[in-house]
C-alpha positions in Angstrom: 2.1 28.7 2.6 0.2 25.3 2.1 -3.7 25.2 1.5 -4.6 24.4 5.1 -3.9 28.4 5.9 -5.6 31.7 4.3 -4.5 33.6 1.2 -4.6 36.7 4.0 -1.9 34.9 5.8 0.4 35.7 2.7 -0.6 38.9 2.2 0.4 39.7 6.1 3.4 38.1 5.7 4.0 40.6 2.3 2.9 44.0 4.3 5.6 42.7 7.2 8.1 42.6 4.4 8.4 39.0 4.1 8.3 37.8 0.4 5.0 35.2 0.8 3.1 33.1 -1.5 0.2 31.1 -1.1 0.7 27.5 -2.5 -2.6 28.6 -4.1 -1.3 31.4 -6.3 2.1 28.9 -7.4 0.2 25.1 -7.9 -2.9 23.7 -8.6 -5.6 23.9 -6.1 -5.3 19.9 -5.6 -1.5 20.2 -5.6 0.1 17.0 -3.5 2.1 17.6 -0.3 5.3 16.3 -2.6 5.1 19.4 -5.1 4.9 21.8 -2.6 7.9 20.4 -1.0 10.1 20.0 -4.2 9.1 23.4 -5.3 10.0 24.9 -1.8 13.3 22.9 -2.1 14.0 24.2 -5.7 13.3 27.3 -4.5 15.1 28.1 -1.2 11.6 28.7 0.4 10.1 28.2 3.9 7.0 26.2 4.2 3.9 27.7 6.8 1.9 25.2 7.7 -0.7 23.5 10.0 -0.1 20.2 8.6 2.2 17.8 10.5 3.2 15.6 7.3 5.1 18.6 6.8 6.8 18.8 9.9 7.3 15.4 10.0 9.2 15.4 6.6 11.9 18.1 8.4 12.8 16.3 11.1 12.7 12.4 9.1 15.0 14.1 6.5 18.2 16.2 6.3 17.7 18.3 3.5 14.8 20.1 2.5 13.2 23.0 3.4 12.2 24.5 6.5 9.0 24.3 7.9 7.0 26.3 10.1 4.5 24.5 12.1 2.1 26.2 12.8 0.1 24.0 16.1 -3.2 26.1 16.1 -6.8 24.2 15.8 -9.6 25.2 13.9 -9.8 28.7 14.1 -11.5 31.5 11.8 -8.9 33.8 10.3 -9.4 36.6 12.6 -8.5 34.2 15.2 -5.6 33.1 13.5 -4.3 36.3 13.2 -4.9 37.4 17.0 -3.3 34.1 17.3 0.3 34.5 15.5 1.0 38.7 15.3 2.4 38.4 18.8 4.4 35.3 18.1 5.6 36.5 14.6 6.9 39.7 15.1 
């Protein structure tokens, strides 16, 4: 999960039995857009994002890893949650 999105967004993604990390809790806080990619690559991981360099990268290239794009606006996290339970699950 990159920095754009909430540590609680990991943490739901962990109580719906998803193994989820928050880039925060794996990199530095300033960590560039190119070590979170190479670490999801080295690590067989799925990137959730609101950032479309990320989404960009997937479709330009033919390996990597996957990315969820996730096409919301500014929103608090309540509202992000409201937002994407019903179009997780």
């Amino acid at each position: 999960m990159d920095a754009q999105l909430p540590l609680a967004l990991a943490e739901w993604l962990r109580a719906q039995g998803h193994t989820a990390d928050h880039v925060f809790e794996l990199l530095s806080v300033d960590a560039p857009d190119q070590a979170i990619w190479a670490l999801a690559q080295d690590q067989n991981r799925i990137i959730v994002t609101k950032d479309r360099d990320f989404a960009i990268w997937a479709a330009d290239r033919r390996s990597g890893p996957q990315v969820v794009w996730l096409r919301l606006g500014n929103a608090t996290r309540r509202m992000l949650m409201e937002w994407l339970e019903p179009k997780w699950l």
